[in-house]
C-alpha positions in Angstrom: 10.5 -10.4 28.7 9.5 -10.5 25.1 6.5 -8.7 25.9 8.7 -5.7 27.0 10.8 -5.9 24.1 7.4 -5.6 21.9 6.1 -2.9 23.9 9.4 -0.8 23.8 9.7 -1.2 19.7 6.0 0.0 19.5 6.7 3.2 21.6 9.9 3.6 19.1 7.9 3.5 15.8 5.2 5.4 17.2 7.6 8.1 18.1 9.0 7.9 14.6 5.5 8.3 12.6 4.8 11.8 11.3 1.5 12.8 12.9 -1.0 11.4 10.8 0.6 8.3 9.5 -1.2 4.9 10.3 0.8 2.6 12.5 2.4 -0.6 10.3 -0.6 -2.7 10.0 -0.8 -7.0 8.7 -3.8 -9.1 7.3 -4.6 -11.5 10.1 -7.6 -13.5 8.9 -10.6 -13.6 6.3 -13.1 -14.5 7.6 -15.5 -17.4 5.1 -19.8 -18.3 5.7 -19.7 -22.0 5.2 -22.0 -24.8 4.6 -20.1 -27.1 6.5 -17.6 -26.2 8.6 -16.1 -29.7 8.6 -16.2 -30.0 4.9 -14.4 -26.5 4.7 -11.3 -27.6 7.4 -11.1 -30.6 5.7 -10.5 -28.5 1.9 -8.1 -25.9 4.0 -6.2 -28.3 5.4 -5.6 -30.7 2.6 -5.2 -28.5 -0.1 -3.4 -25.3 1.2 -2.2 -26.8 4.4 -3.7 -24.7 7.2 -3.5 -26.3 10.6 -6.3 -25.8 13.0 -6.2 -23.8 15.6 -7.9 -23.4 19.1 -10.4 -20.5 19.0 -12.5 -18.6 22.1 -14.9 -21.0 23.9 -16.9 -17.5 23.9 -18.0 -17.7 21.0 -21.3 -19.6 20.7 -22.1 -20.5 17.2 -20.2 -23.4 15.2 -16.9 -22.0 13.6 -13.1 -23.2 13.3 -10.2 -21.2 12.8 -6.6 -22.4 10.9 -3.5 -20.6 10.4 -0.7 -21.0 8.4 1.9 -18.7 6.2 1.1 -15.7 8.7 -2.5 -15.7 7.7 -5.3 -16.7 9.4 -8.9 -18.1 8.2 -12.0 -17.7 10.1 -14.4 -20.5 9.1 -17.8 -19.5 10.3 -21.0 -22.0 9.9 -23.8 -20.1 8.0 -27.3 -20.5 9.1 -30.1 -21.1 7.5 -31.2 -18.0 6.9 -27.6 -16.7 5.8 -26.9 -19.6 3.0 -28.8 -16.7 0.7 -25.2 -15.4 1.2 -23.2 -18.1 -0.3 -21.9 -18.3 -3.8 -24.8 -20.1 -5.5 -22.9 -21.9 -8.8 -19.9 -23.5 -6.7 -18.1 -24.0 -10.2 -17.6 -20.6 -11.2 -14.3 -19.9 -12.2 -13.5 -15.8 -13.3 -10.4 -14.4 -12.5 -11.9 -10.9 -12.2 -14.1 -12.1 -9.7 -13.6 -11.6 -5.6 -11.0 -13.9 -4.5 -8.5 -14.6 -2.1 -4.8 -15.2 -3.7 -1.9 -16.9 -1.6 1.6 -16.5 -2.8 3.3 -19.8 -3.4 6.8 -21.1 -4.1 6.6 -24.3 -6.1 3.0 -23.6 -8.8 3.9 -27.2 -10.2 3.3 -28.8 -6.7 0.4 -27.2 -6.1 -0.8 -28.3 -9.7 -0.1 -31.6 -8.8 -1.9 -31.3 -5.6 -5.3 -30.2 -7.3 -4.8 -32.1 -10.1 -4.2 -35.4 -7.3 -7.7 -34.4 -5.3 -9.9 -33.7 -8.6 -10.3 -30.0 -8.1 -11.8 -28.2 -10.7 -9.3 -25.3 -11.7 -8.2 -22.7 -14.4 -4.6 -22.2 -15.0 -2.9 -18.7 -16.9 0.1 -16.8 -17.0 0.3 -12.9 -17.1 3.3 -11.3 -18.6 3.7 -7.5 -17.7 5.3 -5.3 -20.3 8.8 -6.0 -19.2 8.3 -9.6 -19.7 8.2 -10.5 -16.9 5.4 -13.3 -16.0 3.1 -14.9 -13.3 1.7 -18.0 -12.7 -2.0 -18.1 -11.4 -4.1 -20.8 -10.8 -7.5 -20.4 -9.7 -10.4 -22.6 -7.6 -12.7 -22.8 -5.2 -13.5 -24.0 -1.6 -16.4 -26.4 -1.1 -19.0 -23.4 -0.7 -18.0 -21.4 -4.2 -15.4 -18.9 -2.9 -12.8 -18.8 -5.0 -9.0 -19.0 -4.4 -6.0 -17.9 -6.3 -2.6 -19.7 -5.9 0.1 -17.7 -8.0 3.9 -16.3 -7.7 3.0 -13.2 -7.9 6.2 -12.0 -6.0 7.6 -12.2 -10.6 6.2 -9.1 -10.6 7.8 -5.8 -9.1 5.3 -4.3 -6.9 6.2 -0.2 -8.5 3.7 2.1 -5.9 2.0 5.0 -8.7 2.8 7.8 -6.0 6.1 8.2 -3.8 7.7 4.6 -2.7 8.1 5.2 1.0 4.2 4.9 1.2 4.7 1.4 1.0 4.9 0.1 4.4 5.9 -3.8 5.0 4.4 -6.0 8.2 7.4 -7.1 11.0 7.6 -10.3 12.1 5.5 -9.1 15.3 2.6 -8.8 13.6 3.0 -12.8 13.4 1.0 -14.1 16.7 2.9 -16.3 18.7 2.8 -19.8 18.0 2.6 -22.4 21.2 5.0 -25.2 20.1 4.1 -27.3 23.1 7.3 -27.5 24.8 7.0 -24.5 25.9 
């Protein structure tokens, strides 16, 4: 039944997108080489609160994959000949360096949190030119990667060309959850 319902809104939008226009698209996972991939579920679980989920018995190398906040993370065991590929100073903190940032509602918990499980972290607040501010704190996983908690959402996100190019995810974009009683 839901199924239908999907299927019928996605002929609807389609029928409503000038030719040319991408269909409403969502980030569903980023995908992280690990050292260990225990180590790594352990850090995503604790510290950001991703809960493990089941993944493909196809695949056939060592991997784990957690969800949470409509995002999902791929954890994906390096081998030997890939750990070339992994940050090499694991203490690195540089906010203009690649990261991943999650958008979070309570900074001062989160503080707490890292400052609880001894976590390395570097702490600043942008303020854009209407004075309005943001809250970032930055870290990084057990292999190097770094992380970016901030509120973010201060800011007003202005698009530099014409607005209705901004295009927001629906809820469908979400993958069903299994609740168990179902």
């Amino acid at each position: 039944m839901e199924k239908k319902k999907e299927e019928k809104m996605e002929k609807e939008t389609a029928g409503k997108r000038e030719k040319g226009d991408l269909p409403r698209m969502a980030l569903n996972h980023v995908s992280r080489l690990c050292r260990s991939v225990r180590d790594s579920v352990d850090f995503y679980t604790k510290v950001l609160g991703l809960v493990p989920t089941e993944r493909p018995q196809a695949f056939d190398f060592d991997g784990a994959w957690l969800f949470n906040y409509g995002l999902g993370i791929h954890l994906v065991q390096a081998k030997e000949q890939d750990m070339h590929k992994l940050p090499a100073d694991k203490d690195h903190l540089d906010p203009m360096d690649n990261h991943i940032s999650f958008q979070c509602e309570d900074m001062e918990a989160l503080e707490r949190r890292l400052k609880d499980m001894n976590i390395k972290y570097l702490k600043r607040t942008v303020e854009d030119e209407s004075g309005a501010a943001i809250d970032q704190l930055f870290f990084n996983d057990p292999d190097g990667f770094m992380i970016e908690i901030c509120n973010c959402e201060n800011f007003k996100l202005v698009p530099t060309g014409s607005p209705d190019q901004i295009k927001l995810p629906s809820d469908r974009h979400t993958p069903p959850v299994h609740r168990g009683n179902e």
